[in-house]
N, C-alpha and C positions, 0 to 999 in steps of 0.2 A: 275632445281627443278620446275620452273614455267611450263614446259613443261609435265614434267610428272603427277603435280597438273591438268592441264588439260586433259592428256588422261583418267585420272581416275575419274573426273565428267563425262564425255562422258559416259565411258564404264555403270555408275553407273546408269546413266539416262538414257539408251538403257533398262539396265536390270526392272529398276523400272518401264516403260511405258510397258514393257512385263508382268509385275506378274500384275500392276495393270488396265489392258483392263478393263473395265466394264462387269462383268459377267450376269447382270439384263438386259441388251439393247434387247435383244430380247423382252424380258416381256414389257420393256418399250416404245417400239414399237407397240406392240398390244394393251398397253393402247393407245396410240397417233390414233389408226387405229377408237378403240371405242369412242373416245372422237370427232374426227370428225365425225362421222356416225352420231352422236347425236347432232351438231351444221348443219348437213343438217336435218334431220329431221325434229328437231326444227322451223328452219328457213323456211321450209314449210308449217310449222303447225302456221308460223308470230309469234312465239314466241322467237322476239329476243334477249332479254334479255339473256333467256336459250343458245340460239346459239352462243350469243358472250362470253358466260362465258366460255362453252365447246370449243370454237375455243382459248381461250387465254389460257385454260390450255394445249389444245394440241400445242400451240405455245411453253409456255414455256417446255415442256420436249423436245419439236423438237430442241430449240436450244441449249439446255443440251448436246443431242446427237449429234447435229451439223448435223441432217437430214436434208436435204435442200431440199428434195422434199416435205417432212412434213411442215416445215416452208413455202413453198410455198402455199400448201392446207388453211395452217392455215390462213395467211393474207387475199387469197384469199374470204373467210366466213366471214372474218371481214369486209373485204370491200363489199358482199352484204348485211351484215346486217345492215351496216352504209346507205348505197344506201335508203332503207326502212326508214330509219329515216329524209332522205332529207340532210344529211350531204356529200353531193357532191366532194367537194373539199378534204374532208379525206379519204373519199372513194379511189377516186383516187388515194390520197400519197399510200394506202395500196394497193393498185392493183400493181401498180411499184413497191411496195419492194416483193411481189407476183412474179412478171415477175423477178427481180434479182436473188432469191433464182431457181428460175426455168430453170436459165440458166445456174446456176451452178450444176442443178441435170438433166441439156442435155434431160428435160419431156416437148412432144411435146403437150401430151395430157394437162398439167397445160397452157400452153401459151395459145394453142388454148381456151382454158376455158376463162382463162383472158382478152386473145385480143377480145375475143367475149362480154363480158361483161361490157370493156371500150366502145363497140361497143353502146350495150345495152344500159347505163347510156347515153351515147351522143346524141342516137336517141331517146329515149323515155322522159331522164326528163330534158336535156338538150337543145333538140331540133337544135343540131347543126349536120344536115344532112352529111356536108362535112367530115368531122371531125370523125362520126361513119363510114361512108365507109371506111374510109384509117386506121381505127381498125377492120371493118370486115373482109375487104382484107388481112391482116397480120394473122388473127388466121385463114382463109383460106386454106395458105398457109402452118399452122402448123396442121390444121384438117387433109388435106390430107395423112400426114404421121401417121396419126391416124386411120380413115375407113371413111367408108363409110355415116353410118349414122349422123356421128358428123358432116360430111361435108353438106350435105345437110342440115341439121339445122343452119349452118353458111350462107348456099346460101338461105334458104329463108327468114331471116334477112336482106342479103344485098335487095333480090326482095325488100321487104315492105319497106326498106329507101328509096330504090331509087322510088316507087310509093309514097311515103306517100310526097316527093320532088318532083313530076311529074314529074318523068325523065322515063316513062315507059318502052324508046326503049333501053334505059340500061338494065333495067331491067327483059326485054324479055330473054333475050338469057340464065341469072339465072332462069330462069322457064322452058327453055325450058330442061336444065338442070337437073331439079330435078324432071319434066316429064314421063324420061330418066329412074330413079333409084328411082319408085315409089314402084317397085318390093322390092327392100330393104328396104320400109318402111311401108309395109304390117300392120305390128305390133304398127307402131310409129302416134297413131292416131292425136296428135296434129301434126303432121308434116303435115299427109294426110289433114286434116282441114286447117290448114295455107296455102299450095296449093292449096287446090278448094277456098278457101276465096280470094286468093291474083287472083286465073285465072279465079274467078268472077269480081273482081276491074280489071283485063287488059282487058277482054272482053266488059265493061261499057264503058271503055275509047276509045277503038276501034269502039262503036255503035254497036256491035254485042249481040243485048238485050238475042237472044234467048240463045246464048251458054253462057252466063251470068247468065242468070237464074238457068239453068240446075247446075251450076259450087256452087251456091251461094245454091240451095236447096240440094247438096252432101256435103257441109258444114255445114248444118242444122242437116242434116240427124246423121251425125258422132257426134254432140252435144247430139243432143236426144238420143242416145242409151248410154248416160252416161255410158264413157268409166273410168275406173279405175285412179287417179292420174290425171285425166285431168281439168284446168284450167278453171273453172265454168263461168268466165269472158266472153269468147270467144263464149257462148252462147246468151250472150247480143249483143256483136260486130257484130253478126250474123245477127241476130232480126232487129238491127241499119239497116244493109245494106241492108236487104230486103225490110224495111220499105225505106227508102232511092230512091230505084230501084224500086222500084211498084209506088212509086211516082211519076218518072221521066216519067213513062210508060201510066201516068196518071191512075193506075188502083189505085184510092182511099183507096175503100175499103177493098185490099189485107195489102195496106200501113198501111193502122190505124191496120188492126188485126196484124202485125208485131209489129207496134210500141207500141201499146198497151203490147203483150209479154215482149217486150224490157224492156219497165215500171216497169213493174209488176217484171220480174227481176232485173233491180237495184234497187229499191227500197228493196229487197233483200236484195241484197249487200251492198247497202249504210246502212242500218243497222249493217250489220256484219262490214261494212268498218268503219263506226263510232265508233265502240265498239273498236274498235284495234287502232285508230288514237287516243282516250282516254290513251287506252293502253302504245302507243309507246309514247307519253307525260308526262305519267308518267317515262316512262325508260329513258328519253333525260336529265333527271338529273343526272343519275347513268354512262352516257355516259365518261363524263369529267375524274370519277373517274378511267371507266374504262380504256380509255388511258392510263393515267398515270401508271395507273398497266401495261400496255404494254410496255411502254418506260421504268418502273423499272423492267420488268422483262429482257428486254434486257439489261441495264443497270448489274444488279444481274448476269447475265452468263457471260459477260464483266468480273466482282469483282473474279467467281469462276474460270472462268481461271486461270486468277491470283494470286488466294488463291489454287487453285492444282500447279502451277508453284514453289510457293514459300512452299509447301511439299515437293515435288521432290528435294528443295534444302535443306529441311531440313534433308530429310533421307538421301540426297550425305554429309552431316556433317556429322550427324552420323558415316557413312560408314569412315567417312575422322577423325573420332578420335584422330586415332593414331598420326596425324600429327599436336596437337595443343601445344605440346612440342616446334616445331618449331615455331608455330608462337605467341607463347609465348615470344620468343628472341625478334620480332621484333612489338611487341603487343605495347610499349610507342611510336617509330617512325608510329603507324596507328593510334591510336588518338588523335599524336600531329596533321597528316594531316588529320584529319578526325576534329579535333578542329578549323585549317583554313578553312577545305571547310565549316563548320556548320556557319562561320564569313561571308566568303565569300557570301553563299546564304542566312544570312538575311539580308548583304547590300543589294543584287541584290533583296528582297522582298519590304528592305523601298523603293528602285526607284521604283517598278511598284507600290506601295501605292501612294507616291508623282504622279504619271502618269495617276493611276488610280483617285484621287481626281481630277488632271486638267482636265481629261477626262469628270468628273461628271461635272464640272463647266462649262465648253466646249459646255457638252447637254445640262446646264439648261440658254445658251446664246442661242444656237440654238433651244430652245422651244419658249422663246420668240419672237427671231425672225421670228420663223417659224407662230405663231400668229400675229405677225404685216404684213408679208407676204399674210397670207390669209383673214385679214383683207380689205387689198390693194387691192388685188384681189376678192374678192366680191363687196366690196364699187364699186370701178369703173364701172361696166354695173350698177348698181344697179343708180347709179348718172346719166345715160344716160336715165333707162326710170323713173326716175321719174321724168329728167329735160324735158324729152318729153312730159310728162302728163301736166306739167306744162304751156309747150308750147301751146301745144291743146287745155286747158284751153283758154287759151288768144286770140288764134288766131282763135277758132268756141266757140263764144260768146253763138250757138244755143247749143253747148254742155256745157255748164255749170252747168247744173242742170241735167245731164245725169247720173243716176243711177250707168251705167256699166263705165264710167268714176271715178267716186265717187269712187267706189267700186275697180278699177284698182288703183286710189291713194292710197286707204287704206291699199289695201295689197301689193304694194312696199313699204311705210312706215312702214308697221306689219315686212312684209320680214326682213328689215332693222334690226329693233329692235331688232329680234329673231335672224339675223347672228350675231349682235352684242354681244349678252346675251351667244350664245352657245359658240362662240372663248373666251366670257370670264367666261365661267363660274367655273373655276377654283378660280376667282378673288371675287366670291361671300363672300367667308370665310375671305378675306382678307377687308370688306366692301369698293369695289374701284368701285361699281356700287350703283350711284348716282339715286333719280330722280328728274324730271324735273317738272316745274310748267307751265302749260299753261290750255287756259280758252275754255272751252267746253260745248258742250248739247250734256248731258249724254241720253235723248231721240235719238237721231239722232246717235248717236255714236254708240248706241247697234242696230239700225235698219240698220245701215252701214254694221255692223258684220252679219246681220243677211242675207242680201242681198248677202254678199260674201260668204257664208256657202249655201246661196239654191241651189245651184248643186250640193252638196255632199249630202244633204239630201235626193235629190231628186231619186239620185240610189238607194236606198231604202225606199222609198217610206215614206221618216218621213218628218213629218211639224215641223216649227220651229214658236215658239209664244214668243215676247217681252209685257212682261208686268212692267211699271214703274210708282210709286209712283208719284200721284199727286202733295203731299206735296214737292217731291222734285226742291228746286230750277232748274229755267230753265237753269242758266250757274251754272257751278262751275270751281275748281279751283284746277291744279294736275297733277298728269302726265297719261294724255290721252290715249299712245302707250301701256305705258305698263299695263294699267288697260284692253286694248285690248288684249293684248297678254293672260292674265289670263283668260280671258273669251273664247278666239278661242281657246287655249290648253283644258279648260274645256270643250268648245261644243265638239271638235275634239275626243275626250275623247268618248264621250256619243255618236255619230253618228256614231263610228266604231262598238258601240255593242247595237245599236238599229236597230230595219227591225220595218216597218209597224209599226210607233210610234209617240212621239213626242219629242223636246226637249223645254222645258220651261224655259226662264230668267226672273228672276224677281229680282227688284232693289227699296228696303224698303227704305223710311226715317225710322232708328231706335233709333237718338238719336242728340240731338244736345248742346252741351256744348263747352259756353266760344266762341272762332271763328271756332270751327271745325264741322262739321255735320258728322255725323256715318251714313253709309251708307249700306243696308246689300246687296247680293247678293246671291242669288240662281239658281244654274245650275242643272235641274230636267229633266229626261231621264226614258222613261220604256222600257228599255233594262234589258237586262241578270242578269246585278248588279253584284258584285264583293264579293264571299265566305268573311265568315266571317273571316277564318283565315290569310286570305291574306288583310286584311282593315288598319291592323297595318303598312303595307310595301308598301304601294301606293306610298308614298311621296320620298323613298329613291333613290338614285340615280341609273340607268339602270334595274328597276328591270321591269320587265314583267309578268304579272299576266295571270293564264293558267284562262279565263274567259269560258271556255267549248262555244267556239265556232272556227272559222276558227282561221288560226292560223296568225295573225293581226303582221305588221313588226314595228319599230319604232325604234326612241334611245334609248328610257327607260327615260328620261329629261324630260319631258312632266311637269308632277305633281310636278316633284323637281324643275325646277324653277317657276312653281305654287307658291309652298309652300316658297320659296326664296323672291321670289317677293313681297308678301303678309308679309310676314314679316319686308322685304324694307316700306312696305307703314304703318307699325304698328299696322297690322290686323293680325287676326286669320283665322285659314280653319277647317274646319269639315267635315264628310263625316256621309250619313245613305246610307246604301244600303241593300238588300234584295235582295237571287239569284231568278232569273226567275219574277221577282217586278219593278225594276230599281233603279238608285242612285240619290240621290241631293248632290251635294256640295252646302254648305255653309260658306262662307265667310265676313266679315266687315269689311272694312277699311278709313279710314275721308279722311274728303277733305274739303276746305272752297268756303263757298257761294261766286259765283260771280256777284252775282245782281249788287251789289257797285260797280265794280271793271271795267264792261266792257267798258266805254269808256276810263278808264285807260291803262287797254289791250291794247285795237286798238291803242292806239296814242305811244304805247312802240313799238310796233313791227311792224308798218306800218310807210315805209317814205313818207311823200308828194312828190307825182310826178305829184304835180299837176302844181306847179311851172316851167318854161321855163328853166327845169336848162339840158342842153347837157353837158353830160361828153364824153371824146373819153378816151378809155382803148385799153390799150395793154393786149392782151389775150396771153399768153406764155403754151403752151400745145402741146405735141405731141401725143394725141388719138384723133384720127380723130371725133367720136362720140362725145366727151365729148367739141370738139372743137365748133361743129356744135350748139347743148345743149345751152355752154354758151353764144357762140354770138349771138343767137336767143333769149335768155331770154333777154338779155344788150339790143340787138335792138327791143322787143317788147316796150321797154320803153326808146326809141330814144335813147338811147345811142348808141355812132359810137366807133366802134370795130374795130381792124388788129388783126391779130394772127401770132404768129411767132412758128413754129415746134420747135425750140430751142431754146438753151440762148443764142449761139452768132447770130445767128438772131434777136433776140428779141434786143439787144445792137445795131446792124444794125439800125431796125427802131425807135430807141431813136434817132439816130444823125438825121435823116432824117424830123418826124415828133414831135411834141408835143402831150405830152400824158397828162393825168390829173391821171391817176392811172393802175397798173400795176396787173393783177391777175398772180398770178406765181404758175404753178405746178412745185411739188419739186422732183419727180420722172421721170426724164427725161434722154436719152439717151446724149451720147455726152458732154454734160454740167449738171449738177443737180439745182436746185434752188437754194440751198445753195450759189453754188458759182459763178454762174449768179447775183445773188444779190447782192454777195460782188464785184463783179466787176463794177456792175453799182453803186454803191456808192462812189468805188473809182472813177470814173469819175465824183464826183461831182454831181451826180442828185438826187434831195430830193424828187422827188414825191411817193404818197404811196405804198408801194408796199403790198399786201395782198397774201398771200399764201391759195392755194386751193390746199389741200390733203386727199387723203383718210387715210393715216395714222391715228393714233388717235393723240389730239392734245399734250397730255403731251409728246407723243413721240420726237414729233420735237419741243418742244416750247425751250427749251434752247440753240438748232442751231439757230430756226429761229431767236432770239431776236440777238445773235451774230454775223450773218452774216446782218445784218441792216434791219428784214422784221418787217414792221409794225402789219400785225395780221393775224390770221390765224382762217381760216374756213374749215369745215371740210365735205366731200364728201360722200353721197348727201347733199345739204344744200338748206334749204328754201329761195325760190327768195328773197323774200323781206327781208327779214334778211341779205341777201347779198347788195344787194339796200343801206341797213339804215348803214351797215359799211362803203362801199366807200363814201356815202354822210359825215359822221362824218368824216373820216381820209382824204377828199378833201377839206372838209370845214373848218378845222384844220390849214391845211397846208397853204390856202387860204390866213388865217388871217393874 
């Protein structure tokens, strides 16, 4: 029975894939033929939008019909229209799935396109010369089984990479080449221009000025008689080289009337090219969506497979009527076992739920750690130059008062604070970012900031002016770092979209109540300014504002932890801006007078070292750098140092020498601190022992108190704040 049930869906499914062929595929083919004609077009006329809507309708009927030379054409238009938008790396995925469908439709004429293209993106916006050769050499090889003229177009591509990489004598023997088969390109006026342009640049290189000349005014010549379809650009590049070559030749005044031409045509074009980079800006939003329609539409022919599969089994039902008498008989025995498998696979559902939740728990161990990770991993160099500056400080006494010093501390401190904020900025919502109270001149502090921004200004040509409130106190009282961070995010801010301007701070006394003084701030730029409708969305997290000018890279963080921070300190931010005017941010946030307070300051956080007191420390570290750092800081201030690469070293020189305290790094090969430390307490030795980690300290503080460590500081950390620990937990110990 089961035998004959099956030749009879066969036979029924042979018949049904016969009546129902698609009788519309030719029509539907001619649509697919106009719908890419119309996404080249398009795409010449840089109207991508239009090109990539017309390539993803002719994509989706191609995979409808399972045309694979169509589905190659189609991605192929996708990925030059993505090319134009500077989306590189998608470009590419679609050029590969271009090359897969093409290999299955055996079209040499698609590869050659393709490999030519990958060629293209490599050498022109990628600039990776190696790379485009061994893509031009492949669609070469597939031109040739093409004609004539496709091939020559591929060979004077490889010429210009291999010149544009001075590799000339490669490149000779492709020129001598398409020379050769000039006769074939009679008609192909940008080919004929690409060849006297490029066997103008070989003969330069050669010193053969005059056939140089000759070769670069037939390339001139073929511009000027504005040939039909031809690429308006290469009348510039022309202009470029002559101007370039009259120069070299010394004859001036040939050079300026070229370059002047040259001018006079981009300028041109940088108009039209402006207008269109507006253009494609605006469509870089519509991009995202368009994807997704491309992976739903492949997804969607996926579904109707499937949904024609499971017709075909409906009409084999049908067909198979007669036989539901029979399986009537045995209809309770198939949902009694159709009732176990429905058991069966929602047990086999709750374990991949259970699986699935360990797995989410799994990631949310592995984000943290993967934040303490790179935590680690920053702090460490970061602890090396600041403990260098520190060094420098002490040991060229004549640089102490050096600007570019100053300014080098500042900003490995800023660094600091801003890798701290971005690993956690996740943690802002959870308030597990603290600040800090230390005593500062708010004059000196904005003119630090200002010192370390003058060379950003300076490429465009903007001044920076610090203006501060007389009334306000000359110390105050706060957290310093990050009031800096607010201000170079805000300069940064204003300097990326000011040319020939300025950037003004100004720092008001606005109020002073009870212990606190109100403080205002203003960060004022006449740059571009930021549309009105985009003023709302500054603040939010990654967002990017199209400010109509170059198109400026960043995290999108910038203003959100602006506005984070400022909220940390119990202050407000505001914004006025005006396009083509410039912006001020304005901001308020207190802070308490330190007139009172500064010899309190100094005697908290400076130890006397003025006293004869020699400590010897065991330094326990295995970074060579960070080794060097601390027993240079310990001995600028007589302190006698050993270092031991590890923990059982470090236990080595206990038996041997007397120590008065132990710095211990807990991130060590072979041994870790942790259990380095437990082991030196089981032998009985009570001197301090102090961990230095870059981890953060809550992390380790409940190992470190359990394995016997007295305290822990955290990397980079201020000398003297290190000094005032070991002097307390030796002096402790002492008593």
């Amino acid at each position: 029975m089961k035998k004959i049930l099956k030749t009879t869906l066969l036979l029924l499914c042979l018949v049904f894939t016969i009546t129902t062929y698609p009788q519309d595929s030719l029509r539907s083919n001619k649509e697919i033929k106009v719908l890419l004609l119309k996404a080249s077009k398009y795409l010449n006329e840089f109207e991508t939008e239009l090109s990539i809507e017309n390539a993803k309708k002719a994509l989706s009927l191609s995979l409808k019909l399972k045309n694979n030379d169509a589905i190659a054409r189609s991605y192929n238009f996708i990925g030059l229209n993505l090319v134009e938008h500077n989306e590189y790396e998608k470009a590419i995925g679609y050029y590969k799935k271009s090359l897969t469908y093409a290999d299955k439709a055996k079209n040499d004429t698609i590869k050659s396109w393709v490999y030519n293209n990958l060629g293209n993106l490599y050498s022109y916006n990628l600039k990776n010369h190696k790379k485009a050769i061994e893509y031009y050499l492949i669609s070469l090889n597939h031109a040739k089984k093409v004609g004539e003229i496709e091939l020559n177009y591929n060979k004077l591509n490889v010429i210009s990479t291999y010149f544009d990489s001075n590799q000339f004598d490669k490149g000779e023997n492709y020129l001598n080449d398409v020379e050769e088969s000039l006769v074939f390109l009679n008609k192909e006026f940008e080919a004929q221009f690409l060849y006297f342009s490029l066997k103008g640049d070989y003969y330069t290189n050669k010193k053969k000025f005059d056939n140089a000349e000759e070769n670069y005014l037939k390339a001139l010549e073929i511009c000027q008689s504005k040939p039909k379809n031809f690429y308006y650009y290469h009348e510039i590049t022309i202009n470029e080289s002559l101007s370039t070559f009259y120069n070299s030749q010394n004859d001036y005044k040939k050079a300026y009337q070229f370059l002047y031409v040259a001018d006079s045509l981009k300028e041109k074009y940088n108009r039209k090219n402006n207008i269109r980079k507006v253009k494609l800006l605006g469509e870089q939003i519509a991009h995202e969506e368009i994807e997704r329609e491309l992976i739903k539409i492949e997804t969607e022919k996926k579904d109707q497979d499937q949904e024609l599969m499971n017709f075909k089994v409906f009409l084999i039902l049908i067909g198979l009527i007669f036989l539901i008498t029979l399986l009537i008989l045995y209809s309770q025995f198939r949902i009694n076992k159709i009732r176990v498998k429905s058991n069966n696979e929602l047990r086999v559902a709750n374990e991949e739920l259970l699986i699935a939740k360990e797995n989410a728990e799994e990631a949310s161990k592995l984000k943290s750690q993967f934040v303490s990770t790179v935590s680690h991993e920053l702090r460490t160099p970061l602890y090396g130059v600041i403990g260098m500056t520190d060094i420098i400080e002490v040991e060229h006494n004549e640089l102490i008062n050096s600007p570019h010093l100053k300014a080098l501390k500042f900003s490995a401190k800023y660094l600091l604070a801003l890798v701290n904020d971005i690993l956690k900025v996740y943690k802002f919502e959870e308030n597990q970012v603290v600040l800090e109270n230390n005593l500062f001149n708010l004059e000196d502090k904005l003119e630090t900031i200002k010192n370390s921004m003058e060379n950003i200004a300076s490429k465009h040509n903007n001044s920076i002016i610090v203006i501060v409130d007389e009334k306000i106190p000359q110390f105050i009282i706060g957290d310093s770092i990050r009031l800096s961070q607010i201000i170079m995010n805000l300069m940064s801010n204003s300097l990326k979209f000011t040319r020939n301007g300025e950037i003004e701070i100004t720092a008001i006394l606005k109020e002073v109540k009870d212990d606190s003084i109100y403080i205002e701030f203003k960060v004022r730029d006449t740059g571009i300014g930021i549309p009105k409708k985009f003023q709302d969305k500054v603040f939010e997290k990654f967002v990017q504002i199209d400010r109509k000018e170059d198109d400026y890279q960043g995290t999108g963080l910038g203003l959100t932890i602006v506005k984070k921070l400022i909220d940390l300190f119990g202050g407000e931010i505001s914004l006025e801006s005006e396009e083509n005017e410039g912006t001020t941010f304005t901001f308020t946030i207190p802070f308490e007078s330190g007139e009172d307070k500064v010899t309190e300051f100094v005697n908290n956080i400076e130890v006397d070292l003025s006293k004869p007191k020699t400590y010897r420390i065991l330094i326990v570290e295995d970074n060579k750098i960070n080794q060097i750092v601390t027993k240079r800081l310990l001995e600028n201030y007589k302190f006698i140092c050993e270092i031991a690469d590890d923990g059982y070293q470090a236990i080595e020189l206990l038996e041997k020498y007397e120590f008065d305290a132990i710095l211990m790094d807990i991130n060590m090969p072979k041994i870790n601190g942790f259990e380095t430390t437990k082991l030196i307490r089981q032998r009985n030795y009570s001197l301090p022992i102090i961990a230095v980690t870059a981890f953060e300290k809550e992390e380790v503080e409940e190992k470190a108190k359990i394995s016997g460590i007295d305290d822990i500081i955290a990397k980079p950390f201020d000398a003297k704040q290190l000094f005032k620990m070991i002097h307390q937990h030796v002096s402790v110990k002492q008593v």
